[in-house]
TIRO-2110 file (N, C-alpha, C; in Angstrom, 1 decimal):
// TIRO-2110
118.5, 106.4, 104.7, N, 1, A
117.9, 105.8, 103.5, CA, 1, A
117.3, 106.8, 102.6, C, 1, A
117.6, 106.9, 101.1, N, 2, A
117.3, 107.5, 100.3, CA, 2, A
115.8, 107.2, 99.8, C, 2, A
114.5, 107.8, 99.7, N, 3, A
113.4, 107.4, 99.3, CA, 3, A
113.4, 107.3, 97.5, C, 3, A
113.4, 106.4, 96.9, N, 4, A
112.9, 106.0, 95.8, CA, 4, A
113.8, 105.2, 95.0, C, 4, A
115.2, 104.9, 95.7, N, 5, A
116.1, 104.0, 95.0, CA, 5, A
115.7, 102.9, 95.1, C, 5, A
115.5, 101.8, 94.0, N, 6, A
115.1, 100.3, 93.8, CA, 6, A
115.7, 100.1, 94.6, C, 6, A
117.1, 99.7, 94.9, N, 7, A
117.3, 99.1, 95.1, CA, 7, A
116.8, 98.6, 96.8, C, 7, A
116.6, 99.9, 97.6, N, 8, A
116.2, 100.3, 98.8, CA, 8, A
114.7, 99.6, 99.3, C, 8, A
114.1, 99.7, 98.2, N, 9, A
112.3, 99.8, 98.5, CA, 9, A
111.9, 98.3, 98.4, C, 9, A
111.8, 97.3, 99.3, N, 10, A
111.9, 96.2, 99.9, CA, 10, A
110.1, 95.9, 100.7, C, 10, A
109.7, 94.8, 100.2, N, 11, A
108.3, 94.7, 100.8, CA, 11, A
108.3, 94.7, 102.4, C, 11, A
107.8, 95.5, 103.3, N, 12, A
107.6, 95.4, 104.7, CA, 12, A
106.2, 95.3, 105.3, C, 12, A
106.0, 94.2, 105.6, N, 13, A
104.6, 93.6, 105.9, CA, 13, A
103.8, 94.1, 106.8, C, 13, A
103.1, 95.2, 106.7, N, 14, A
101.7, 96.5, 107.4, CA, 14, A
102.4, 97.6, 107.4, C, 14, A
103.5, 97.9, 106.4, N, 15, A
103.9, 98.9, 106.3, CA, 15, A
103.2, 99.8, 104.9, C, 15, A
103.0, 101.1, 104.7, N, 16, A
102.7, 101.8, 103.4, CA, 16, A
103.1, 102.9, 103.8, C, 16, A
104.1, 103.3, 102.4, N, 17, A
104.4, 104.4, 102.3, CA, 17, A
104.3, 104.8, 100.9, C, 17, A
104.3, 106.2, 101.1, N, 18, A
103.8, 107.7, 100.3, CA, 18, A
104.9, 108.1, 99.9, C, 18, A
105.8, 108.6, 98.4, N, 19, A
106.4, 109.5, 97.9, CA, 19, A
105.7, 110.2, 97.3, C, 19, A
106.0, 111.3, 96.9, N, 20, A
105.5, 112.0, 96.4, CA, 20, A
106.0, 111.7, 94.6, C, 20, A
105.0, 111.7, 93.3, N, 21, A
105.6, 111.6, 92.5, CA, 21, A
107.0, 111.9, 91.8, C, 21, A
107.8, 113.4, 92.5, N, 22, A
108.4, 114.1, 92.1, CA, 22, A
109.8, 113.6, 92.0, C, 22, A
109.7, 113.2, 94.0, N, 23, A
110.8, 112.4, 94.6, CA, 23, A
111.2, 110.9, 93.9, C, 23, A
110.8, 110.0, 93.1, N, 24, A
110.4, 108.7, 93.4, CA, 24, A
111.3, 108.4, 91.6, C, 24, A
112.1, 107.5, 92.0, N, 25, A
112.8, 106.7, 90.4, CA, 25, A
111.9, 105.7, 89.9, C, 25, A
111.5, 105.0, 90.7, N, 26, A
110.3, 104.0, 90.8, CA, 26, A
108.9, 104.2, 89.6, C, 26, A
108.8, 105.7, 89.9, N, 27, A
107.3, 105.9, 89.4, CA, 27, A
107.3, 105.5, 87.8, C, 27, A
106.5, 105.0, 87.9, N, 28, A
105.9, 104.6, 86.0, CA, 28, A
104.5, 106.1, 85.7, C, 28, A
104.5, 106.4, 84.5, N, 29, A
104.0, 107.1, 84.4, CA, 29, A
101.7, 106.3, 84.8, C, 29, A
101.3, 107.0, 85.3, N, 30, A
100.2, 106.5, 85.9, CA, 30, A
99.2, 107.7, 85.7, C, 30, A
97.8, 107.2, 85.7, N, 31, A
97.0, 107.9, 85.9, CA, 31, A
95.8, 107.4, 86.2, C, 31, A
94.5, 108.0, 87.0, N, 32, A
93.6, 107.8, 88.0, CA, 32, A
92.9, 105.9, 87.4, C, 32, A
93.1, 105.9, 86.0, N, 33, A
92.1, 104.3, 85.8, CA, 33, A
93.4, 103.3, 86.0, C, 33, A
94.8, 103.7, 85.9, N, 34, A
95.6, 102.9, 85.6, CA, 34, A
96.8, 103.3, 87.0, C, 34, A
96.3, 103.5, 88.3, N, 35, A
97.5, 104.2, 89.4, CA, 35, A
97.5, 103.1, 90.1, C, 35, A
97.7, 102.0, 90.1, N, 36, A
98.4, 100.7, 91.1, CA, 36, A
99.0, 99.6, 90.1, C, 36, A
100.4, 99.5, 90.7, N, 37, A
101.3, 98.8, 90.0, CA, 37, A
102.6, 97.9, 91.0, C, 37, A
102.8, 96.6, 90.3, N, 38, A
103.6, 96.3, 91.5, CA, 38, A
105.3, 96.4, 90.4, C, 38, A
106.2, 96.7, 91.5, N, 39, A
107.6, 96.5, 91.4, CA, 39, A
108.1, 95.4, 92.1, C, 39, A
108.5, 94.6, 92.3, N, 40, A
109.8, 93.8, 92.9, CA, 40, A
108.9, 93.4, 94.1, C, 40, A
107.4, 92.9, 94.1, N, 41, A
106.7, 93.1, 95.6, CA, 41, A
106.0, 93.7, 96.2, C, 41, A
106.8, 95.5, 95.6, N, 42, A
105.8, 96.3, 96.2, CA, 42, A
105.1, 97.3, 95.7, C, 42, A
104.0, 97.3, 96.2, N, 43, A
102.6, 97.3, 95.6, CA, 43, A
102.8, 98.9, 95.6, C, 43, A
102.7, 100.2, 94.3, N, 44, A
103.0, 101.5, 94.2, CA, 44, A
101.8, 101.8, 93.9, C, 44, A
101.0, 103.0, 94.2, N, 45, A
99.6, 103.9, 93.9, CA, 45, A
100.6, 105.2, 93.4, C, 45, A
100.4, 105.5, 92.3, N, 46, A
101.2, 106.5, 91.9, CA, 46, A
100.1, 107.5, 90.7, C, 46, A
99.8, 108.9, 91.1, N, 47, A
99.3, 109.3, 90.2, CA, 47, A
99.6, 110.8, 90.8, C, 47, A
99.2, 112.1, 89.9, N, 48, A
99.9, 113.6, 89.8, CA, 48, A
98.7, 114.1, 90.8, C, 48, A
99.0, 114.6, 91.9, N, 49, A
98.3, 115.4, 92.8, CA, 49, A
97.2, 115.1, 93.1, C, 49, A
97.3, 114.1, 94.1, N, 50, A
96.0, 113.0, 94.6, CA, 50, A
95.4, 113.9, 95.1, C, 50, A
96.1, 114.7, 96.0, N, 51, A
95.0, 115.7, 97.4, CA, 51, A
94.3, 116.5, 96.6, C, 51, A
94.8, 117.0, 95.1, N, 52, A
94.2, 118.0, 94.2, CA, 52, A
92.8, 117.4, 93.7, C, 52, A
92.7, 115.8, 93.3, N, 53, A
91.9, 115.4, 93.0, CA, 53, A
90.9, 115.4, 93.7, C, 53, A
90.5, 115.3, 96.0, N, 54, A
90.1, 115.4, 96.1, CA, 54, A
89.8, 116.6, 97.4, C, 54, A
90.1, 117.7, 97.0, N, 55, A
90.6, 118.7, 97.9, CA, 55, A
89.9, 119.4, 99.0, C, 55, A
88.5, 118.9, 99.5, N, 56, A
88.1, 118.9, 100.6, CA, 56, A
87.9, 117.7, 101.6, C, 56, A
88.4, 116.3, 100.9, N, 57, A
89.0, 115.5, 101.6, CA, 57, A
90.1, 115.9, 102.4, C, 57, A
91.4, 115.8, 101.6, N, 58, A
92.4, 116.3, 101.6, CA, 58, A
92.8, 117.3, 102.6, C, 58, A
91.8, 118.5, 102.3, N, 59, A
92.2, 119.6, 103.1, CA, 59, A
91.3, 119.2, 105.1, C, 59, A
90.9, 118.4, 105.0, N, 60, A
89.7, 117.3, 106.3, CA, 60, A
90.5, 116.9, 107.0, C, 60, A
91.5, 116.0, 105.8, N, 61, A
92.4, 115.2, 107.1, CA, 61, A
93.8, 115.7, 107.0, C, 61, A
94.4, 116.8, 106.1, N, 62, A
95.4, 117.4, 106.7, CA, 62, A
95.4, 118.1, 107.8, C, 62, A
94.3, 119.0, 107.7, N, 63, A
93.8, 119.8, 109.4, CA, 63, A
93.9, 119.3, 110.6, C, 63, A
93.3, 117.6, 110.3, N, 64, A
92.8, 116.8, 111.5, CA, 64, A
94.0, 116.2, 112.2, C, 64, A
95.3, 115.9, 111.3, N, 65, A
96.4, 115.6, 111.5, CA, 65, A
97.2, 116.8, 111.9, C, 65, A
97.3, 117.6, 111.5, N, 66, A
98.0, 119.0, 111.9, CA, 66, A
97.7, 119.4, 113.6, C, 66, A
96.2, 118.9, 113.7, N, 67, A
95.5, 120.0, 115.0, CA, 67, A
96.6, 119.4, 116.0, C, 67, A
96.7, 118.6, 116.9, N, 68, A
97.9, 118.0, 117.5, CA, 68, A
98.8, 118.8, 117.9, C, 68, A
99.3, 119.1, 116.7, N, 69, A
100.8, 119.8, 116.8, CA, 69, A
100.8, 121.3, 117.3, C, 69, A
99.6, 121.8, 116.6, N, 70, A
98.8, 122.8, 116.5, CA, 70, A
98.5, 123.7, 118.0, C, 70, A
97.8, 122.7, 118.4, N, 71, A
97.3, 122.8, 119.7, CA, 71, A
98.2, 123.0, 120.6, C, 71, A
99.5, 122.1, 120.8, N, 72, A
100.8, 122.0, 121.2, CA, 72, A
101.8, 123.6, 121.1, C, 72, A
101.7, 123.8, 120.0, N, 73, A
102.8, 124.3, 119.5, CA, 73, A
102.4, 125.8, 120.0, C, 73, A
100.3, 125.7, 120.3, N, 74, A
100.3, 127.6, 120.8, CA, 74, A
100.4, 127.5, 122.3, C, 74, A
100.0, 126.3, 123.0, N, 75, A
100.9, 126.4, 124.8, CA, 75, A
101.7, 127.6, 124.9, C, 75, A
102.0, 128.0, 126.3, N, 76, A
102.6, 128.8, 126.5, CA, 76, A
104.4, 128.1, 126.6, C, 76, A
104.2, 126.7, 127.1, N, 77, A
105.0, 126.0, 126.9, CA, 77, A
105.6, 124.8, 126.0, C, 77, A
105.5, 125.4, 124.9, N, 78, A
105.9, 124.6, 123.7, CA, 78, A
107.3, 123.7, 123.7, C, 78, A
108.3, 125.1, 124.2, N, 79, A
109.3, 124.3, 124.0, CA, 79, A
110.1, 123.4, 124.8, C, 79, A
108.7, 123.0, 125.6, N, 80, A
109.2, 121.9, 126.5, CA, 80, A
108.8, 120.4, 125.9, C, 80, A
108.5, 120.7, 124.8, N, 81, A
107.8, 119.7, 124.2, CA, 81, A
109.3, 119.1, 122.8, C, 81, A
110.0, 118.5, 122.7, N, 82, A
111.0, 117.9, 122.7, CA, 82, A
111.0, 117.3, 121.2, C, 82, A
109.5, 117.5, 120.4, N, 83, A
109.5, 117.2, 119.1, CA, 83, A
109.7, 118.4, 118.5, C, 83, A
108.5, 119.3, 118.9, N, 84, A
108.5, 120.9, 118.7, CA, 84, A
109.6, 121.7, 118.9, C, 84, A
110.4, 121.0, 120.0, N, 85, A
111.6, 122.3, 120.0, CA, 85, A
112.9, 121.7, 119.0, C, 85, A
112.8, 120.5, 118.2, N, 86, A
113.3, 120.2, 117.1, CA, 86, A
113.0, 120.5, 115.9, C, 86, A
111.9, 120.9, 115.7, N, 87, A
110.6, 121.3, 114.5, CA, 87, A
110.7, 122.2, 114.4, C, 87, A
110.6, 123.3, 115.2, N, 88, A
110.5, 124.8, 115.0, CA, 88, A
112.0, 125.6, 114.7, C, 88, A
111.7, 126.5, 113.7, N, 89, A
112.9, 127.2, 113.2, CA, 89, A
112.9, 128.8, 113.4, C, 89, A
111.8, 129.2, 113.4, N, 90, A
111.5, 130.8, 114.2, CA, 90, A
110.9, 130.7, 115.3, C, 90, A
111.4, 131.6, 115.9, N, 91, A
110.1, 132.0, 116.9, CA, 91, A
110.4, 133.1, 117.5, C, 91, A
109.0, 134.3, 117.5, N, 92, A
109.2, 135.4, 118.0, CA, 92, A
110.5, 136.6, 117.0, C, 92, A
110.0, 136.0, 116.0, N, 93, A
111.0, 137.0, 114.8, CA, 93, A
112.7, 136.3, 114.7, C, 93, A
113.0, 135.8, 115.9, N, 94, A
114.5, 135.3, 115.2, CA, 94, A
114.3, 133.5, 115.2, C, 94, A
115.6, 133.5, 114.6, N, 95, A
116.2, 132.2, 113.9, CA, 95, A
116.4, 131.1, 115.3, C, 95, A
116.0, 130.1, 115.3, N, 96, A
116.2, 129.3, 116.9, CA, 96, A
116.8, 128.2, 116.4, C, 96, A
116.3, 127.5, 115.6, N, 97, A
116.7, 126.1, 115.2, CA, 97, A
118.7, 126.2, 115.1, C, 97, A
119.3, 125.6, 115.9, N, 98, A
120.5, 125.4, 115.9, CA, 98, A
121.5, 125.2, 114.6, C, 98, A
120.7, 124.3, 113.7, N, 99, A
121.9, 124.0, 112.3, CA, 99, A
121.3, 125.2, 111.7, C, 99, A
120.2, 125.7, 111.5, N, 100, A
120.2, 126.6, 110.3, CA, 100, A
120.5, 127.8, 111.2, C, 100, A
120.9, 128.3, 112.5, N, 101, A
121.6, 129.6, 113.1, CA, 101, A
122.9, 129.3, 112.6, C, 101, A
123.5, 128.0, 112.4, N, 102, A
124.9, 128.1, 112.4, CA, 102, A
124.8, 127.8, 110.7, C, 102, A
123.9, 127.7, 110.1, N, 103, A
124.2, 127.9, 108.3, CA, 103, A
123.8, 129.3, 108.0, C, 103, A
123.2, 130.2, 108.6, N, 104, A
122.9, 131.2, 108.0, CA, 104, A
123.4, 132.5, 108.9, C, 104, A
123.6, 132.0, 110.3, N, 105, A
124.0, 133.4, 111.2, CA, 105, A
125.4, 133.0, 111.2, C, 105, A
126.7, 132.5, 110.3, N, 106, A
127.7, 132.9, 110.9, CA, 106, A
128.3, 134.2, 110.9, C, 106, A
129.1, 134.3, 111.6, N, 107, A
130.0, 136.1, 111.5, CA, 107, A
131.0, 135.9, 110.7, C, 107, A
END
């Protein structure tokens, strides 16, 4: 699924989702007194660099969300961890992740 094609973006009931303005065909031009708007049902919050507006929120709960992974990812056993060893693309100076070895290391 392509994120921002009308045709695609369909009301899903306790669902909310986030594009970023950049991504998004959807977006009407918006800003902080005028950033919620509905299309076709569904309800869009659209305005230019939300996290900039409040950037020690922002930077609060990007951390808080990150730690997880974080915590995980310094284990000594990471890459038994099955999300992480899909996620990660270096480690230890060389290239691991399988598609980008085979897009960037061919001979």
């Amino acid at each position: 699924m392509k994120i921002g094609i009308p045709t695609e973006i369909k009301p899903m009931e306790g669902w909310v989702g986030f594009v970023p303005k950049a991504c998004a065909e959807l977006v009407k031009d918006a800003d902080y007194q005028a950033s919620v708007y509905d299309v076709d049902g569904v309800t869009h919050f659209c305005v230019t660099n939300m996290p900039g507006a409040v950037p020690k929120s922002a930077s609060q709960a990007l951390s808080a969300a990150m730690m997880p992974y974080l915590n995980r990812l310094v284990s000594a056993d990471w890459r038994s961890d099955a999300l992480l060893k899909r996620a990660v693309n270096i480690s230890g100076g060389e290239l691991i992740h399988p598609v980008l070895r085979e897009q960037y290391l061919r001979n």
